[in-house]
C-alpha positions in Angstrom: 0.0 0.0 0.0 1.4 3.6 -0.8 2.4 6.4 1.9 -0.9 8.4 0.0 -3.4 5.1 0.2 -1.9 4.5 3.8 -2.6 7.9 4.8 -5.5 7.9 3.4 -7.1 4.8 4.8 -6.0 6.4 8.5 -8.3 8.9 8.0 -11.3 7.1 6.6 -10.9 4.9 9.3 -11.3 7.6 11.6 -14.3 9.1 10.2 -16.3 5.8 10.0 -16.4 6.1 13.6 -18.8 9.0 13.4 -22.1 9.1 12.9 -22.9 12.2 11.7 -26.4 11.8 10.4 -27.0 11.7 14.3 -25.6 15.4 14.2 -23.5 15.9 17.5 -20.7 12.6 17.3 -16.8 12.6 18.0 -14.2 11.9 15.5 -10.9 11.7 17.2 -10.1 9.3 20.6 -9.2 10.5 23.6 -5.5 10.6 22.3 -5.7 12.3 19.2 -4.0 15.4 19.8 -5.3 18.5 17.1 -2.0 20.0 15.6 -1.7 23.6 16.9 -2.2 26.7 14.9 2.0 27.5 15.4 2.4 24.5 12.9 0.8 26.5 10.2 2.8 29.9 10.5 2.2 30.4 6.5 -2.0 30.9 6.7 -3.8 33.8 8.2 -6.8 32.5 10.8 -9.1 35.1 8.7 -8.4 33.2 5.6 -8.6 29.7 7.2 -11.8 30.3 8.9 -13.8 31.3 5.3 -12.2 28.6 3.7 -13.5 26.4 6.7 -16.9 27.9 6.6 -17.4 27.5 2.8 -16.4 23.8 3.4 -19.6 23.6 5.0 -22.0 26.2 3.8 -24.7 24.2 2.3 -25.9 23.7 5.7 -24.3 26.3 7.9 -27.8 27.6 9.7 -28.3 24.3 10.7 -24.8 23.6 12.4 -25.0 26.9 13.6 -28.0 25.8 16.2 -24.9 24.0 18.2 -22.5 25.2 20.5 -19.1 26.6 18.6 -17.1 23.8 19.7 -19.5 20.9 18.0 -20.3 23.5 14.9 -16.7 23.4 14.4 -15.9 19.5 15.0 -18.8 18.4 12.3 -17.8 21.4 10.4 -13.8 19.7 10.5 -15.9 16.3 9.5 -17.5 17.0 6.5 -14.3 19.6 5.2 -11.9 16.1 5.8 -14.5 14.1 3.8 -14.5 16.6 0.6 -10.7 16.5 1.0 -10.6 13.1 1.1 -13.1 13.0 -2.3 -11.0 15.4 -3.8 -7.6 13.2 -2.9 -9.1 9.8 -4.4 -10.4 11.7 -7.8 -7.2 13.7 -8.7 -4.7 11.7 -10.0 -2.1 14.7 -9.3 -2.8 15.0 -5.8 0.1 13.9 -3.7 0.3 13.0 0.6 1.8 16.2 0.5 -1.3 18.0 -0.5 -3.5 15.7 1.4 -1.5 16.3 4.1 -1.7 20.6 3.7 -5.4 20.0 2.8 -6.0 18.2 6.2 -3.5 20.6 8.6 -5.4 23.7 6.6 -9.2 22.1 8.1 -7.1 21.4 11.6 -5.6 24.5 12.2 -8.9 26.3 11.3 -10.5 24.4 13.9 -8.3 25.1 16.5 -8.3 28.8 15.6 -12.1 28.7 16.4 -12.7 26.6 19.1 -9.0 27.2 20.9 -9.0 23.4 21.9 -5.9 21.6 22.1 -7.5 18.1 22.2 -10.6 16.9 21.5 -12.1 14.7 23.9 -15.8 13.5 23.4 -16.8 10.9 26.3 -19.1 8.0 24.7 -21.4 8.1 27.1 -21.8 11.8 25.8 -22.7 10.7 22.2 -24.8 8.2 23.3 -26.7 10.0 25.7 -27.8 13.0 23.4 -29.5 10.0 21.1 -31.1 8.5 23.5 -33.0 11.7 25.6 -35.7 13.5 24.8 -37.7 16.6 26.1 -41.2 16.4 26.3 -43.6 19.3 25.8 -47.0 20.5 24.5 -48.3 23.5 22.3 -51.9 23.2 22.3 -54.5 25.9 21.5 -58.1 23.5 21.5 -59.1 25.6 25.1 -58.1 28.2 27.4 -55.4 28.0 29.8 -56.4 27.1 32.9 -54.2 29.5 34.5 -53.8 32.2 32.5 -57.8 32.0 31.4 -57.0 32.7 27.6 -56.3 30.5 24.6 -53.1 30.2 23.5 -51.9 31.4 19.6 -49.4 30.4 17.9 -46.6 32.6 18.2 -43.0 32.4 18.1 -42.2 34.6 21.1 -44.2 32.1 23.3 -41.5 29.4 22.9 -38.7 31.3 22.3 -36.4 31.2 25.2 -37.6 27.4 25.0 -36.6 27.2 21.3 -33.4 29.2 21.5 -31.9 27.2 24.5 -32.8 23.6 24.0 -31.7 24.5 19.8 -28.2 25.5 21.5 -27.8 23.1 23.1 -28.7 20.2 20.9 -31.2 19.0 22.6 -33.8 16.5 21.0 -37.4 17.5 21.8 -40.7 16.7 21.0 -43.6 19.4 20.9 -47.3 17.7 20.9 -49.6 20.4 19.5 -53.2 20.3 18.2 -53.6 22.7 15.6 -50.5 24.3 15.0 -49.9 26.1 11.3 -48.2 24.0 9.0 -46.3 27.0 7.9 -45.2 27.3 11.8 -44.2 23.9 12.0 -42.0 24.0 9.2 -40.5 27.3 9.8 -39.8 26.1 13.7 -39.0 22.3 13.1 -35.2 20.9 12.6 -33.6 18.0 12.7 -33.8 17.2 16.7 -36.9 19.9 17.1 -40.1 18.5 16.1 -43.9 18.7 16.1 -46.1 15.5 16.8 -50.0 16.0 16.2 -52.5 15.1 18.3 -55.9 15.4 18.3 -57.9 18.0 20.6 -59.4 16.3 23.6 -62.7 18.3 24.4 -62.7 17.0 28.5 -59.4 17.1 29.4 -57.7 20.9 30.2 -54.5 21.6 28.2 -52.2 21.2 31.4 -53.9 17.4 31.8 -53.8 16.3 27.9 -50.5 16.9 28.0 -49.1 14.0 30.3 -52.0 11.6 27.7 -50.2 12.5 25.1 -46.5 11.8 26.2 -47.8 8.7 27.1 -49.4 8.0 23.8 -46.0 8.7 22.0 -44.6 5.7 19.8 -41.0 4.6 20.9 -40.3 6.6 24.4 -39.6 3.7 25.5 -36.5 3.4 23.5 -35.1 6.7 25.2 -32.6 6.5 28.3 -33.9 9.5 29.6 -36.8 11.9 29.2 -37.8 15.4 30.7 -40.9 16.9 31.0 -41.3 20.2 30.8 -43.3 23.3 29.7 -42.5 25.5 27.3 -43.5 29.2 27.4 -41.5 29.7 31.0 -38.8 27.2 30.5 -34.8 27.2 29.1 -32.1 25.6 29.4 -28.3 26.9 30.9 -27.4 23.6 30.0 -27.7 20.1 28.8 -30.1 18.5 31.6 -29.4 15.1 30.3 -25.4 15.2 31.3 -26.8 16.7 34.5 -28.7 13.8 34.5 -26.3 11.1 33.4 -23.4 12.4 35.9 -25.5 11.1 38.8 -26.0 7.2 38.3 -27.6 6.8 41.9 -30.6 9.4 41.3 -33.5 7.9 38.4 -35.8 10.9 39.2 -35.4 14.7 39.1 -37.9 16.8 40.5 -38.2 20.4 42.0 -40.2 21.5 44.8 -43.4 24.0 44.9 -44.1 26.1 47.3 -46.1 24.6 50.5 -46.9 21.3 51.5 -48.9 18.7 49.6 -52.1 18.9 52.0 -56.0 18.9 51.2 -55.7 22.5 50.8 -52.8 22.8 48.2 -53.2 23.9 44.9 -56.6 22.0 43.3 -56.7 19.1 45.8 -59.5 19.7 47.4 -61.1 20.4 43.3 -60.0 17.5 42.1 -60.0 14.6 45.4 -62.3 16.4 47.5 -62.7 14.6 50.9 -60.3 11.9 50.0 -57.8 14.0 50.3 -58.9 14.4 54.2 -56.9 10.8 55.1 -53.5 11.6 53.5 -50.4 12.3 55.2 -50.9 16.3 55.7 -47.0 17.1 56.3 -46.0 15.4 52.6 -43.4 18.0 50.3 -45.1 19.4 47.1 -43.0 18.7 44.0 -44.1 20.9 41.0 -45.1 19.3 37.8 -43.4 21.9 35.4 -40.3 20.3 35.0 -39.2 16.9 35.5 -37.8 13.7 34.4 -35.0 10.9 34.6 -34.6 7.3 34.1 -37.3 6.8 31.2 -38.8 3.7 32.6 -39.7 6.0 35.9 -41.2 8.5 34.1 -43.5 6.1 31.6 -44.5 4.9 34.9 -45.1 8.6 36.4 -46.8 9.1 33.5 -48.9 6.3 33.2 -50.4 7.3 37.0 -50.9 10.4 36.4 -53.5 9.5 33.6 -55.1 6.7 35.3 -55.3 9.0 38.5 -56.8 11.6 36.2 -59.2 9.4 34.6 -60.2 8.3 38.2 -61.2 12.0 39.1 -62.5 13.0 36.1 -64.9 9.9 36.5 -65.9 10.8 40.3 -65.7 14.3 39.8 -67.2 15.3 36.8 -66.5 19.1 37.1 -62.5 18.9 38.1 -60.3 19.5 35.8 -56.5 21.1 35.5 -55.8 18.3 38.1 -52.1 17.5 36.3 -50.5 19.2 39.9 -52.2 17.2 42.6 -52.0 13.9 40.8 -48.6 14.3 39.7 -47.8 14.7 43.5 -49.7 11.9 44.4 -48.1 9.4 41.8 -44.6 10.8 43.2 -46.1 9.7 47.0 -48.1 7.3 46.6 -47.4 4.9 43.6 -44.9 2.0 43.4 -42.8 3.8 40.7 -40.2 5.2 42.5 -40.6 2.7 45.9 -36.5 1.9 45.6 -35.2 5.5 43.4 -33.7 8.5 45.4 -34.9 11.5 44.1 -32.6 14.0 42.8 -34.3 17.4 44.7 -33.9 20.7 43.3 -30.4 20.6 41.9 -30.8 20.6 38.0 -33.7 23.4 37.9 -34.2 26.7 40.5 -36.3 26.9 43.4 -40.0 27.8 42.3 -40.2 31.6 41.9 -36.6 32.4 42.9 -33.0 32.5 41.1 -34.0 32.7 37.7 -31.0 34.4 36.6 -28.4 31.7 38.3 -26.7 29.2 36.7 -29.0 25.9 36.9 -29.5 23.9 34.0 -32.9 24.1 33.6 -34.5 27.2 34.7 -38.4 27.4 35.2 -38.7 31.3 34.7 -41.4 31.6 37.1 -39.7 34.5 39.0 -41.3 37.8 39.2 -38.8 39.9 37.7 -37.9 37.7 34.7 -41.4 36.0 33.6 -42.7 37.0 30.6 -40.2 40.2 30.2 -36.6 38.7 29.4 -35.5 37.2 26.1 -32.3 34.6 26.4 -29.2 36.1 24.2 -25.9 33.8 23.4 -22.2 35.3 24.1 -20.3 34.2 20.6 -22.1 31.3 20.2 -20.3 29.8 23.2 -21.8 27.5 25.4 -22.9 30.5 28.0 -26.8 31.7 27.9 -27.4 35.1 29.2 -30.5 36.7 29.5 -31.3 40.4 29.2 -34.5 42.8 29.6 -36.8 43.0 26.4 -38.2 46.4 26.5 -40.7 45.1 23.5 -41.6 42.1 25.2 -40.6 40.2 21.6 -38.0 37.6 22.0 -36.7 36.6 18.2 -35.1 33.8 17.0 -31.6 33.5 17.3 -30.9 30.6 14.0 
């Protein structure tokens, strides 16, 4: 074999270990070191970074969604592949060229990023296949707590959007009715819109949790979080939040109070039953949670039944999603042997919206509603800022 075809067949090697139909996969092991930019004294980073960038144009919004590190990496991919391509169908092309060709992608990647190695854990690129965010866009009724039907409307999901896009996070938003023009402007490869149909006894916050439940293949997930959408974004990936805590299968947050047969809708939806429970019991909020996906099919799968049961002996309750969420947490057998991960991956309820949690449920009173999430360099840092206009745009 040839120094060219040797060389060659080192690099194809290491790109069949990618995957990137899958979007966010690593190339290089843990002891591939990237060649630093002081190799390549003879290119200007200016130069390198549009020839890098054209490399990858035809799809340059959609890369974009990622963090500047993993724009860069699948960017590096696909410019080694077209290198390659180029290598095997001149007949002129010598190791030497292959060898500028490839140091030319290299350095530009370094001069982006910074990096000196790249090191992608396995249990990284698995895990972003195998979790999936859970929420709903529906517009069939009123919402029960804000007493007005919903519209579709970009700025209702946008700090949602902009976050969970950023990070690379897969979702899935249920919706009834939503535009097709909406969906398609809004959908991407890991975003996307699964229609239901309307329920007309069920409240939007209840249909929700039927829905998830109804989805083909969750159980094929690792891990799943449940979450809303017009108060909710992300700091973070939840998921490695998730995954760097083997021990804890559920993640919850608590409410404010105690989950008595006063709390929010209980004595609504269970009425006098609620009179034998344990008074002193913690209220979780059911806004955003998740874990271990066979926990929260389970979770799920109460919830429903325990809604059904109300709904049946109650005929007026409704928006009951809170109080049986809680009980399923208390009183079911799905989490009898899992330690619950408290309050650590989202904020408080109502307080420190503006820190540094993964997941933050913007229910505080100085950030609901009137900030708009903003990116520093398309880094990995979220920032939010004051919207004057109340408008928050799309940031890809």
């Amino acid at each position: 074999m040839s120094a060219l075809a040797t060389y060659r067949w080192r690099i194809e090697h290491c790109l069949l270990r990618t995957q990137t139909s899958r979007g966010i996969d690593g190339v290089f092991s843990e002891a591939t070191v990237v060649p630093t930019s002081n190799c390549f004294a003879g290119f200007q980073k200016a130069s390198i970074a549009r020839m890098f960038y054209q490399a990858c144009s035809s799809t340059f919004m959609e890369l974009l969604a990622s963090y500047a590190a993993t724009f860069s990496l699948i960017c590096l991919v696909r410019t080694l592949r077209v290198i390659l391509t180029k290598s095997r169908t001149t007949p002129t092309w010598s190791t030497r060229k292959l060898h500028r060709g490839l140091a030319i992608a290299m350095a530009a990647y370094v001069s982006i990023t910074g990096v000196q190695k790249v090191v992608i854990p396995k249990r990284h690129i698995n895990l972003r296949s195998k979790s999936v965010v859970l929420t709903s866009y529906f517009t069939f009724a009123n919402d029960p707590q804000r007493h007005k039907r919903v519209t579709p409307s970009f700025n209702y999901l946008a700090n949602f959007w902009n976050t969970a896009h950023h990070h690379g996070l897969e979702v899935v938003i249920v919706h009834d009715d939503l535009p097709k023009q909406f969906i398609h402007q809004h959908s991407t490869s890991k975003i996307r819109f699964h229609k239901v149909s309307a329920s007309t006894h069920w409240s939007t916050n209840d249909y929700r949790f039927y829905s998830y439940l109804q989805l083909e293949g969750l159980k094929n997930y690792d891990y799943a979080l449940i979450s809303d959408i017009s108060d909710v974004f992300y700091n973070s990936d939840p998921f490695l939040y998730m995954s760097a805590r083997p021990n804890s299968r559920f993640f919850v947050s608590l409410d404010q109070g105690s989950f008595h047969r006063d709390a929010w809708m209980v004595k609504r939806c269970y009425g006098d039953e609620a009179e034998s429970w344990d008074q002193q019991r913690v209220m979780y909020n059911a806004g955003v949670w998740g874990g271990r996906v066979n926990e929260v099919i389970c979770i799920l799968d109460c919830i429903v039944r325990e809604i059904e049961r109300v709904l049946m002996k109650r005929k007026r309750s409704y928006n009951c999603n809170m109080p049986t969420f809680n009980w399923c947490v208390h009183n079911s057998k799905c989490l009898k042997n899992t330690t619950l991960n408290v309050g650590g991956f989202v904020n408080p309820f109502m307080k420190r919206c503006r820190q540094r949690y993964p997941v933050i449920h913007n229910k505080c009173k100085d950030t609901e509603g009137i900030v708009c999430v903003a990116l520093e360099n398309l880094s990995t840092s979220v920032v939010i800022r004051d919207d004057v206009s109340n408008e928050c745009s799309k940031l890809y």
